[in-house]
N, C-alpha and C positions, 0 to 999 in steps of 0.2 A: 420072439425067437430066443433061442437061448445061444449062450456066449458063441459054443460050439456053431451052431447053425449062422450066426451073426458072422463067425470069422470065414464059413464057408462061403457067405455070401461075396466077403469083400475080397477072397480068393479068385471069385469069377472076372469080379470090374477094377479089377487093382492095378493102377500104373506105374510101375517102377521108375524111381528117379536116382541121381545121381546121390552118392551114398558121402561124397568128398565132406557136403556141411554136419552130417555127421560124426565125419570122424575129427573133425577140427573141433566141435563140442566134448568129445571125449579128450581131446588133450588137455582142453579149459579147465574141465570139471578136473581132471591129473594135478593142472597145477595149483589150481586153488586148494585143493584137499591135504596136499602133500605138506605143505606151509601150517598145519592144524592136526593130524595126527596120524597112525598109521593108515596108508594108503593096500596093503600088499592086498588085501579082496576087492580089494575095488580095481587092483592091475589087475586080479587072474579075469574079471569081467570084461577088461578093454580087448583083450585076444578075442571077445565074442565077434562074429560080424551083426556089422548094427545095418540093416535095409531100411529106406523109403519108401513110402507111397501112398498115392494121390488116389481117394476115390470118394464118393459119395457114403462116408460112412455118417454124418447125420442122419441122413434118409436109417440107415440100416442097425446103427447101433444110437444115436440121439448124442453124439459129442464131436466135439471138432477133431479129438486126435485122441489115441489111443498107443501103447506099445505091447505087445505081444511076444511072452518069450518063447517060441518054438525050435524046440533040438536046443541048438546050439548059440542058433541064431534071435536078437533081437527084432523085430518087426516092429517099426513106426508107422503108423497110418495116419495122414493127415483129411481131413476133410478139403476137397478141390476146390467148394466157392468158397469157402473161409481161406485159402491159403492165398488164393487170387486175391479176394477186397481185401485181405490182412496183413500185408508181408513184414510187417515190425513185429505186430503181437505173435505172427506164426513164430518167425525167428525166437521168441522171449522162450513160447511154450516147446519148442524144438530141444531147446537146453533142459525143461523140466521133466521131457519124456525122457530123454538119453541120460538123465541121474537115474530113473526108475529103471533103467537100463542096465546101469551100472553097479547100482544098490540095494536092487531087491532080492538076490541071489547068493548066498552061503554054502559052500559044500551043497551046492544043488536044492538046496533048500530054500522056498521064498519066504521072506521079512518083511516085517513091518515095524519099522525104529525099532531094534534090537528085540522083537518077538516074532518067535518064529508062528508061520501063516500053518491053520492045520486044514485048510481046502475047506473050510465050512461055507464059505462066503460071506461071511465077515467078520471084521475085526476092528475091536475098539480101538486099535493104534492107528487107523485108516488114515483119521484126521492130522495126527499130528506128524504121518510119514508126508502127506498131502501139503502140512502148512510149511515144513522145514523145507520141503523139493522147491516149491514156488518162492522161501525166502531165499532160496541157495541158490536156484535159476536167476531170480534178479540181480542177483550179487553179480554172477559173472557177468549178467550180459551188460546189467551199467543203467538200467532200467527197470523204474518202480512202477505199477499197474494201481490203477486207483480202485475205487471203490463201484464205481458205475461200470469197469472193465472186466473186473477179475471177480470172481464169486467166493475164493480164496481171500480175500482184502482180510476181513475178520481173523481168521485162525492163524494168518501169515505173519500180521502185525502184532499178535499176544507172542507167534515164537521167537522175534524180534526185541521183544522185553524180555522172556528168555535168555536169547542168546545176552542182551547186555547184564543180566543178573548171573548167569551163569558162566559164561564164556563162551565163544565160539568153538574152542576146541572140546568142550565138551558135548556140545548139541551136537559136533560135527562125528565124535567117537560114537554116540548111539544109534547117530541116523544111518552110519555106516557099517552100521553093525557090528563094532569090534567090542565095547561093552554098555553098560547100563547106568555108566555112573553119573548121569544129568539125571537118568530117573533116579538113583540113590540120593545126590543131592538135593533133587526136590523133596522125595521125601522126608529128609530129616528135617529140612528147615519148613516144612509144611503139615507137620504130624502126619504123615503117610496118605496126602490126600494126592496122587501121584494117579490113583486109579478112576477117581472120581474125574480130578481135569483130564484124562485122557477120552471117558468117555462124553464128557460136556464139549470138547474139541469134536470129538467124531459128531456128535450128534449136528454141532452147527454144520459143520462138514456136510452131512446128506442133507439135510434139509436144503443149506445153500444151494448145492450143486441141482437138487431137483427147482428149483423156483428161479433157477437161471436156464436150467435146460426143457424144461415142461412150464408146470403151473404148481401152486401149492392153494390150498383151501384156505377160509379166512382161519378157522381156527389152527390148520399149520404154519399161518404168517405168523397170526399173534404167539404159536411157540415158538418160531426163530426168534423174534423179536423177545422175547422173556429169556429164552439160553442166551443171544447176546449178551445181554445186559447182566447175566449171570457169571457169563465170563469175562463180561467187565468187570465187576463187583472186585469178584475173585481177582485177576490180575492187577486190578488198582491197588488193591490191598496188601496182595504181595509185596507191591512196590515200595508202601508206604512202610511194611516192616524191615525191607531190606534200607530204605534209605532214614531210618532212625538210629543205625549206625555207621551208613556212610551219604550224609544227604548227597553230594557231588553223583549217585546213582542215578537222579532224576534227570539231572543236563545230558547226560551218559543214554540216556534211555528216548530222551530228545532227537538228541541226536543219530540213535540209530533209527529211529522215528522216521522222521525228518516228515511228518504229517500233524498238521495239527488238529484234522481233523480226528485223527485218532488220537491225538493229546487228550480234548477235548474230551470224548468218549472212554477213557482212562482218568481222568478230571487231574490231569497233571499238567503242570508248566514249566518252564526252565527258571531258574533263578534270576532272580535279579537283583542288584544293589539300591538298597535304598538309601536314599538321601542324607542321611544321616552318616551310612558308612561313607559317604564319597568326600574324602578332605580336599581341599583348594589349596594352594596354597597364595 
């Protein structure tokens, strides 16, 4: 089916729910954003009305939840047996639809991290609008999704080295669309490879999301598994150049971590004192 025929279908079986947990999300995502940089597009978005509803869109479109921006109005659709056996993980991904709610719209125009969308149906920035909403949904809600949960885990936790190399208020100006300047920063301290990571993020991106929600062939595993390790390469390295002038980057990076097993897969650790610096007295 195509998008159109998909949204007519879940037209037919769609149950409206209470719209209240939505709009308490919309004032979350308010306060946190406000604290990091201009907020005023992301207000003219909160006037949208944001709907619920429950239907069997697995069966119809192959995902647990979807949002849809028609007219005026936001549409959240959530999948009905996922929302029942899920109600933590629904709540997490409730917060990541109502950022796409909130932020993929400009003078009418839809975005992806500060480029504008031209209806082709796709876009290299897919990935990294995808990995910044789920690191920015977790933030608010106070809950991290691991590896076995989220198909996101990879692209979420490189924008997470990001944000601590960069600053939050810089990821947060791009994802929001008011400028470009995390991509400007990257690429001067990366000799302009800004386009290159955007599409190795996208790329993990679909691949993930199809080998969580379908099947992938062996030879499309062993390419996920090679782009990983490609955007490990690349973000380890980064790290290593940024913390060759400030090593205190890597506790910093730890920390907003707070995963070892992606430490691991980054091949970074937090500092520690050796023996020799520790005086007795």
């Amino acid at each position: 089916m195509t998008i159109q025929e998909q949204y007519i279908e879940l037209q037919k079986c769609r149950k409206q729910q209470s719209s209240d947990i939505l709009n308490n999300k919309k004032r979350i995502a308010w306060e946190y954003f406000r604290s990091l940089t201009d907020v005023s597009n992301l207000e003219k978005n909160l006037s949208s009305n944001f709907m619920l509803y429950f239907a069997p869109l697995k069966q119809i479109r192959g995902t647990n939840m979807v949002s849809w921006q028609v007219g005026d109005n936001k549409e959240i659709y959530v999948d009905e047996s996922f929302a029942i056996t899920n109600p933590e993980l629904t709540n997490i991904q409730l917060q990541h639809e109502v950022l796409h709610g909130l932020t993929s719209f400009k003078e009418n125009q839809q975005y992806f991290f500060g480029h504008r969308y031209d209806g082709s149906g796709k876009s290299i920035y897919m990935g990294l609008d995808e990995a910044s909403t789920q690191m920015f949904a977790e933030d608010m809600s106070g809950v991290r999704l691991d590896e076995n949960t989220d198909y996101l885990y990879t692209i979420k936790n490189v924008m997470r080295v990001m944000k601590s190399i960069f600053s939050a208020d810089t990821i947060a100006e791009q994802f929001l669309n008011n400028s470009n300047r995390f991509e400007e920063q990257f690429n001067e301290a990366t000799s302009f490879k800004f386009e290159p990571f955007a599409l190795l993020m996208n790329d993990v991106y679909t691949l993930s999301k199809s080998y969580h929600y379908s099947s992938l062939t062996q030879e499309q595993i062993q390419e996920l598994t090679a782009k990983k390790n490609k955007l490990f390469r690349f973000t380890s390295n980064l790290i290593n150049q940024f913390a060759q002038d400030n090593p205190t980057i890597i506790d910093k990076i730890c920390d907003e971590l707070n995963d070892e097993n992606m430490q691991q897969k980054l091949n970074i650790r937090r500092t520690e004192l050796s023996d020799s610096s520790i005086h007795r007295r």
